[in-house]
C-alpha positions in Angstrom: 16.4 -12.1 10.8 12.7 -12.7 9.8 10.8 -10.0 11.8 12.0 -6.3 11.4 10.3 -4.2 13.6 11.1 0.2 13.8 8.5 2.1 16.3 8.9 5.4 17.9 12.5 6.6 16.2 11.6 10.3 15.8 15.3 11.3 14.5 14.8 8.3 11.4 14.8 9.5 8.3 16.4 7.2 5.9 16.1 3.0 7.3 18.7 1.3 4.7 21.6 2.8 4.1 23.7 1.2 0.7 27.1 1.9 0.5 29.1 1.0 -2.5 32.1 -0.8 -1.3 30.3 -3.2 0.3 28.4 -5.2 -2.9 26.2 -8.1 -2.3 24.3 -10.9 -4.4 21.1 -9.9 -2.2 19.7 -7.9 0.2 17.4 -9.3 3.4 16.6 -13.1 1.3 15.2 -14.3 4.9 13.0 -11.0 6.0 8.9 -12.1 6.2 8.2 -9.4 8.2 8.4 -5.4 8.3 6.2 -3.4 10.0 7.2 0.6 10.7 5.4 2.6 12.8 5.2 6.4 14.3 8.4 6.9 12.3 7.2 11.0 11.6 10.3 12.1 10.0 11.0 9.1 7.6 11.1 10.1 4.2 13.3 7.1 2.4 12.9 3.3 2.6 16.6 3.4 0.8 19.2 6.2 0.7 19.6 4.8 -2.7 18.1 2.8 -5.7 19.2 -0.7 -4.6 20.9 -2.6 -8.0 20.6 -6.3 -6.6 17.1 -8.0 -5.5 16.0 -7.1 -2.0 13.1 -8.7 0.6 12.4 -11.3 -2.2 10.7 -13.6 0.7 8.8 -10.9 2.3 5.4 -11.5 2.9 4.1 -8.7 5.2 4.6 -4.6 5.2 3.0 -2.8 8.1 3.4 1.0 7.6 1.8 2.9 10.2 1.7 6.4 11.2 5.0 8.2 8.9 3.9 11.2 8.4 6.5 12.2 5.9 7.2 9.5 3.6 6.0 10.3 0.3 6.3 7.1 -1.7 7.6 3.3 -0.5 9.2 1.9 -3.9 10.2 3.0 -7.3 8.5 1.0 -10.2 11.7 -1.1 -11.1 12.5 -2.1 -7.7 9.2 -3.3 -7.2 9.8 -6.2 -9.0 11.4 -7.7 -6.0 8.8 -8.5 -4.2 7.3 -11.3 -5.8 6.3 -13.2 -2.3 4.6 -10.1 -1.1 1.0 -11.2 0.7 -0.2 -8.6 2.9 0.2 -4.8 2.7 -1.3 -2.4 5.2 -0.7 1.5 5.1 -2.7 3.5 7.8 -2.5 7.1 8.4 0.3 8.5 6.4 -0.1 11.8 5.7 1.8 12.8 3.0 2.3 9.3 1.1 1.5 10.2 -2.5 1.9 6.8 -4.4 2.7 3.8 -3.3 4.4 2.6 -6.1 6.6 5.6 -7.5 7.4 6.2 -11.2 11.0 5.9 -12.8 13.0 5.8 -16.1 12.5 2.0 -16.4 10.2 1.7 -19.4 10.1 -2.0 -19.7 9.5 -2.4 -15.6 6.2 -3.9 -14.3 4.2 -4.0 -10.6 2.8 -6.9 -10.6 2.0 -8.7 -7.1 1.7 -12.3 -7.5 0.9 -13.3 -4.5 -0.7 -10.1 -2.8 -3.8 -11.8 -1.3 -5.3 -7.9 1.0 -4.2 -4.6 0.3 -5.4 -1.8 2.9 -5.1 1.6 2.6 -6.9 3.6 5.5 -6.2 7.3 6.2 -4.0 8.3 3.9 -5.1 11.8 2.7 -2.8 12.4 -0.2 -2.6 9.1 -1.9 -3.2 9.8 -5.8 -2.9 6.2 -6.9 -1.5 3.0 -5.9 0.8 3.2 -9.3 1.3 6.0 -12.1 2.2 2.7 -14.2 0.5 2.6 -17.5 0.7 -1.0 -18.6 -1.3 -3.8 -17.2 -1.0 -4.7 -13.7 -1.3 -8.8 -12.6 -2.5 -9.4 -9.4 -3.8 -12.9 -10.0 -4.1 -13.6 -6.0 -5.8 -10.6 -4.7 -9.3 -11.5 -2.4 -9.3 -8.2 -0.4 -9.0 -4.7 -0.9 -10.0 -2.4 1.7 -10.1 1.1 1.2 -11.4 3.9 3.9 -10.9 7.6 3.6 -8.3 7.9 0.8 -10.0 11.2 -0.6 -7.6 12.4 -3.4 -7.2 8.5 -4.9 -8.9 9.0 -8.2 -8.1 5.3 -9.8 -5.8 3.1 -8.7 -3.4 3.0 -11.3 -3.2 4.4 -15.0 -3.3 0.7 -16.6 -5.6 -2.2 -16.9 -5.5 -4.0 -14.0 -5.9 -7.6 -13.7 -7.7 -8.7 -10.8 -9.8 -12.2 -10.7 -10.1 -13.1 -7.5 -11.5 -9.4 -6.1 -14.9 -9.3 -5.9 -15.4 -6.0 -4.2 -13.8 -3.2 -2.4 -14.2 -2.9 1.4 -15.6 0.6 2.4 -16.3 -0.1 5.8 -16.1 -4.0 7.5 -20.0 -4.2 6.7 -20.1 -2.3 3.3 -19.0 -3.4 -0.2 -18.6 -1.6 -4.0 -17.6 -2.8 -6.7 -18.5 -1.3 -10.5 -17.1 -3.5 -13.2 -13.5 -3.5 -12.1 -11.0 -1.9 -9.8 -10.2 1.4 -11.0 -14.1 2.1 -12.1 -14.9 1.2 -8.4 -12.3 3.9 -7.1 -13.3 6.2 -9.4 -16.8 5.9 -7.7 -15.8 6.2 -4.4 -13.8 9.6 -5.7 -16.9 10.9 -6.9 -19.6 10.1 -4.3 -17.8 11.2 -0.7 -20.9 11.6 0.7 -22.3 8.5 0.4 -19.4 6.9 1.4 -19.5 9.1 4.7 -23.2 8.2 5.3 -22.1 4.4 5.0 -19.7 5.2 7.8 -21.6 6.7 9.9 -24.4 4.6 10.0 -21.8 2.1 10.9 -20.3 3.8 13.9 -24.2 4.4 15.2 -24.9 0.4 14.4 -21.8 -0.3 16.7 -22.9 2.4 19.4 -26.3 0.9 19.1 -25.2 -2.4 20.1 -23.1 -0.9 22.6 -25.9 0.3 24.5 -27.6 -2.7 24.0 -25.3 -5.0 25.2 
């Protein structure tokens, strides 16, 4: 199976369940794909910490529309995905962190390949990571971000970012202040611009609307 796809499964609460009599070497090697959408009571991606490597060739998350998830990995599991490319989180209302701290000191959350991160609509998103060390994300081109209004920085570390240029605000509109979690910190602080910028957006495209 390459392409997991959940949409619509209102009872779902917990998607992997990891029992201990059955052990494995690895966990979903072939998965590329995951997206999860209008999944309003799903609060665990695991029922458990998983102890062997999981999705290590997944390239694409999709996470649309769970209302009650609060956080996707821990810190230590995170390692895992090394082949990660594409994460997209829209509209999740109560996702705090995307990346969630744990007892492993000497764990890191780096994203090798992770070429565009979005994260639209997510209301109580405090940071991508609570992680303090440095954070290598060597491949990283696109970040767009769009009304994330409690995300202060993006994580407590230096963050390592060569590629990234800017930070999307809106498809026409682009910030960026030195590095990544200086250019959050501005969009924190200055709402108001950043809703001006939007607007005059949505009148651009209702202009050309009527024009066309």
């Amino acid at each position: 199976m390459k392409d997991f796809t959940l949409d619509k499964c209102e009872s779902l609460i917990t998607i992997f369940i990891l029992e201990d009599d059955h052990p494995m070497q690895e966990m979903f090697p072939q998965l590329r794909k995951i997206s999860l959408s209008n999944l309003n009571n799903l609060k665990f991606i695991w029922n458990k910490e998983p102890n062997v490597p999981f999705f290590s060739n997944l390239a694409s998350l999709f996470i649309v529309h769970c209302d009650s998830i609060e956080s996707l990995f821990s810190l230590s599991s995170s390692k895992y995905l090394k082949k990660l490319k594409l994460l997209r989180l829209y509209s999740c209302k109560e996702l705090k962190q995307v990346i969630s701290s744990d007892e492993d000191e000497n764990a890191s959350t780096n994203f090798p390949q992770m070429k565009c991160l979005v994260l639209k609509d997510l209301p109580k998103l405090v940071n991508f990571s609570h992680y303090h060390g440095t954070l290598d994300w060597p491949s990283l081109q696109t970040l767009r971000v769009s009304n994330v209004p409690s995300m202060k920085i993006f994580s407590r570390g230096n963050i390592n970012t060569p590629l990234l240029r800017s930070i999307d605000i809106t498809f026409i509109k682009k910030l960026w202040f030195e590095n990544l979690n200086k250019t959050i910190s501005f969009i924190y602080n200055n709402p108001e611009l950043i809703k001006v910028t939007q607007i005059k957006k949505e009148e651009q495209l209702q202009q050309q609307d009527n024009n066309g």
